[in-house]
KOLMAR-525920 format. One record per residue: residue in three letters; x, y, z of N, C-alpha, C in turn; residue number from 0. Coordinates in nm, 2 decimals, m for minus. Layout:
% KOLMAR-525920
[volum ALA [X Y Z] [X Y Z] [X Y Z] NUM]
...
END
This chain:
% KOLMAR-525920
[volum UNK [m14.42 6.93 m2.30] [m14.54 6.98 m2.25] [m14.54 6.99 m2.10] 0]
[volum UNK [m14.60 7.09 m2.08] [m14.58 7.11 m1.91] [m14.76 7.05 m1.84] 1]
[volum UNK [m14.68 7.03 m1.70] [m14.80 6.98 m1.62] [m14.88 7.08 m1.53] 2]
[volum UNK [m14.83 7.24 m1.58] [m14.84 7.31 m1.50] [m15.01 7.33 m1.45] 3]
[volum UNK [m15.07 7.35 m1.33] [m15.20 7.33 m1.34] [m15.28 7.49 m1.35] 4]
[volum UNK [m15.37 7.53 m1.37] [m15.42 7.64 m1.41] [m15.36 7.78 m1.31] 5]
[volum UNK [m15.36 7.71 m1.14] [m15.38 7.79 m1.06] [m15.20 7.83 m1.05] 6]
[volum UNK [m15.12 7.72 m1.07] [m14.96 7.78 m1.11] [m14.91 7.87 m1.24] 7]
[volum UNK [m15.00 7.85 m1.32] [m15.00 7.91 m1.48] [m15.06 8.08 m1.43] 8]
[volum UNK [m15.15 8.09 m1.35] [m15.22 8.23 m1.31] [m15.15 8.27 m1.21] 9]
[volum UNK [m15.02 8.22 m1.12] [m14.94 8.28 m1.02] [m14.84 8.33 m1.10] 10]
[volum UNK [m14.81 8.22 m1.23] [m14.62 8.32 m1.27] [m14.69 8.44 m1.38] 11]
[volum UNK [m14.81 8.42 m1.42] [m14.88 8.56 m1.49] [m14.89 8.66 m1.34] 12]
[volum UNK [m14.89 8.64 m1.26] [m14.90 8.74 m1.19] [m14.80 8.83 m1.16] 13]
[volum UNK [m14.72 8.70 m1.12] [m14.54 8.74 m1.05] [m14.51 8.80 m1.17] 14]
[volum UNK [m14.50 8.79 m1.29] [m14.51 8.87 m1.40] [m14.53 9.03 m1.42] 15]
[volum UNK [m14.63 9.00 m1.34] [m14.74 9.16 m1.35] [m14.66 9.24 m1.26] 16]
[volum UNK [m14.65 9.20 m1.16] [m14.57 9.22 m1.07] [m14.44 9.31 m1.05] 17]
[volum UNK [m14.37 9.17 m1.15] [m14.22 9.23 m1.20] [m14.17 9.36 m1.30] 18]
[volum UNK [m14.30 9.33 m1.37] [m14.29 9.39 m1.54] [m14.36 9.48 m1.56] 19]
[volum UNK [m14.49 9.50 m1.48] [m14.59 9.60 m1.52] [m14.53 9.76 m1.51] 20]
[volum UNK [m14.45 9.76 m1.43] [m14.40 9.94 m1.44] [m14.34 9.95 m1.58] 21]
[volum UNK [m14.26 9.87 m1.63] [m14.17 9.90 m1.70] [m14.27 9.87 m1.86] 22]
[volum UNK [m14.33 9.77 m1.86] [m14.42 9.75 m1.96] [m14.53 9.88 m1.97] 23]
[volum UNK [m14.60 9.97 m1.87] [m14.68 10.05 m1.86] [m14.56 10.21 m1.94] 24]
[volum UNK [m14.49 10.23 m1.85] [m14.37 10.33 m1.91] [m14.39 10.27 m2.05] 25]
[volum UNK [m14.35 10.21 m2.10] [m14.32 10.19 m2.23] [m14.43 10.19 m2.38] 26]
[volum UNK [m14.58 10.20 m2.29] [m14.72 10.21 m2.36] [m14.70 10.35 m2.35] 27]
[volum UNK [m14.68 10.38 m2.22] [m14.71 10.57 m2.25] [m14.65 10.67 m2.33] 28]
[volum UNK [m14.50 10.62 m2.37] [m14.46 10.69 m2.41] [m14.49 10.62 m2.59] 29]
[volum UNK [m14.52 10.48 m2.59] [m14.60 10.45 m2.76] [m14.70 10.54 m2.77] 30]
[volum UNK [m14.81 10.54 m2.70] [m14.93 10.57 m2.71] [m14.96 10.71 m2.67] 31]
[volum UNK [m14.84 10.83 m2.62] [m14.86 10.89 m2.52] [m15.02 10.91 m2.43] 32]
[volum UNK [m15.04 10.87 m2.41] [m15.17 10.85 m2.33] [m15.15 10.76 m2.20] 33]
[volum UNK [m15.20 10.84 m2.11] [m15.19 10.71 m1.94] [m15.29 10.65 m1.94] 34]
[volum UNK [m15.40 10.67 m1.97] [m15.53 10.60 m1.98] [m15.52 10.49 m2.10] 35]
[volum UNK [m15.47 10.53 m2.22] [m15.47 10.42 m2.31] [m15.36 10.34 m2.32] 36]
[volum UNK [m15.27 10.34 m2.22] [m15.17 10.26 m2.19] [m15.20 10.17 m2.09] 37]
[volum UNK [m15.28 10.19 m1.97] [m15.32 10.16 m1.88] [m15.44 10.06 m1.88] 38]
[volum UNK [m15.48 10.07 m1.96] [m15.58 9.97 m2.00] [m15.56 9.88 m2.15] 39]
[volum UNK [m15.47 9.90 m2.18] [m15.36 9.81 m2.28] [m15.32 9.72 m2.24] 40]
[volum UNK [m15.21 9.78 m2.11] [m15.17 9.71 m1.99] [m15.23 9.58 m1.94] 41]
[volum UNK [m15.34 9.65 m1.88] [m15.46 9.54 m1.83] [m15.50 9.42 m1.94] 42]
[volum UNK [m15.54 9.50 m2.04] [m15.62 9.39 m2.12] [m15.49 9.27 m2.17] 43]
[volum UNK [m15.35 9.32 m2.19] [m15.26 9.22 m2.25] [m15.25 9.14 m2.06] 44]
[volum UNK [m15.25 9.17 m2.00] [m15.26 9.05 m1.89] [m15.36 8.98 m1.85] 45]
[volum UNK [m15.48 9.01 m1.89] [m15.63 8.94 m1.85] [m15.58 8.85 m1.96] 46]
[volum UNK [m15.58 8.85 m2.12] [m15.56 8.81 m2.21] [m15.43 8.69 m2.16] 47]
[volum UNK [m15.34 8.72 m2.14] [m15.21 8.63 m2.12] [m15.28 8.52 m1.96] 48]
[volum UNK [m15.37 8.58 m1.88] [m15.41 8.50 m1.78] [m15.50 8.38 m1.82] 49]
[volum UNK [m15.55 8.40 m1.91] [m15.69 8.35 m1.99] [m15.62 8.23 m2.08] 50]
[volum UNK [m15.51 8.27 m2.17] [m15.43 8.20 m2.25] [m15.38 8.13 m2.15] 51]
[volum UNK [m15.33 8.12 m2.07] [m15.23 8.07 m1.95] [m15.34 7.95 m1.89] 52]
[volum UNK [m15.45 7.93 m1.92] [m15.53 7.88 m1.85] [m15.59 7.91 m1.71] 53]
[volum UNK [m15.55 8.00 m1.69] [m15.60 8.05 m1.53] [m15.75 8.12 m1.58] 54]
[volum UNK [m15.76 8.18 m1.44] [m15.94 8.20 m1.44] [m15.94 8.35 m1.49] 55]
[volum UNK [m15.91 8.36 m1.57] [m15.93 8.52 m1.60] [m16.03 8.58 m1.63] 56]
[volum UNK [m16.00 8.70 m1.66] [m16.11 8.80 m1.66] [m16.10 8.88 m1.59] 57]
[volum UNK [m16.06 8.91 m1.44] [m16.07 8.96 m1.40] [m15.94 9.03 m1.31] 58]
[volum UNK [m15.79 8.98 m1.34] [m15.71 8.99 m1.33] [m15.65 9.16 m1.32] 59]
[volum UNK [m15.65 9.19 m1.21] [m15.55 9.33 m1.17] [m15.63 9.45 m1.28] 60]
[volum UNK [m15.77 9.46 m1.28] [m15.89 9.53 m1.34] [m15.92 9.61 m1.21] 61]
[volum UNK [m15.90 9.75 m1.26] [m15.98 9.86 m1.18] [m16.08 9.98 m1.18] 62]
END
């Protein structure tokens, strides 16, 4: 079990986002073909993964 604390658990979801989101968004558009319904796929599996992570989500890289 890790000691990780909420505010470390919502940095490597970010650094995450960061890393991965081009390649994870590419890969919704061309599932879904749609940019809009990929793009907010996108969004909601990282609000969701920040939330789970224990960090303060909700509001995570939402535009």
């Amino acid at each position: 079990m890790s000691d990780d604390s909420p505010t470390q658990a919502r940095e490597r979801v970010e650094e995450v986002y960061r890393s991965e989101s081009r390649h994870v968004l590419a890969m919704l558009i061309r599932l879904l073909g749609d940019f809009d319904a990929a793009e907010e796929a996108l969004h909601e599996a990282f609000v969701a993964a920040t939330e789970q992570s224990g960090g303060a989500g909700g509001s995570a890289h939402r535009g």
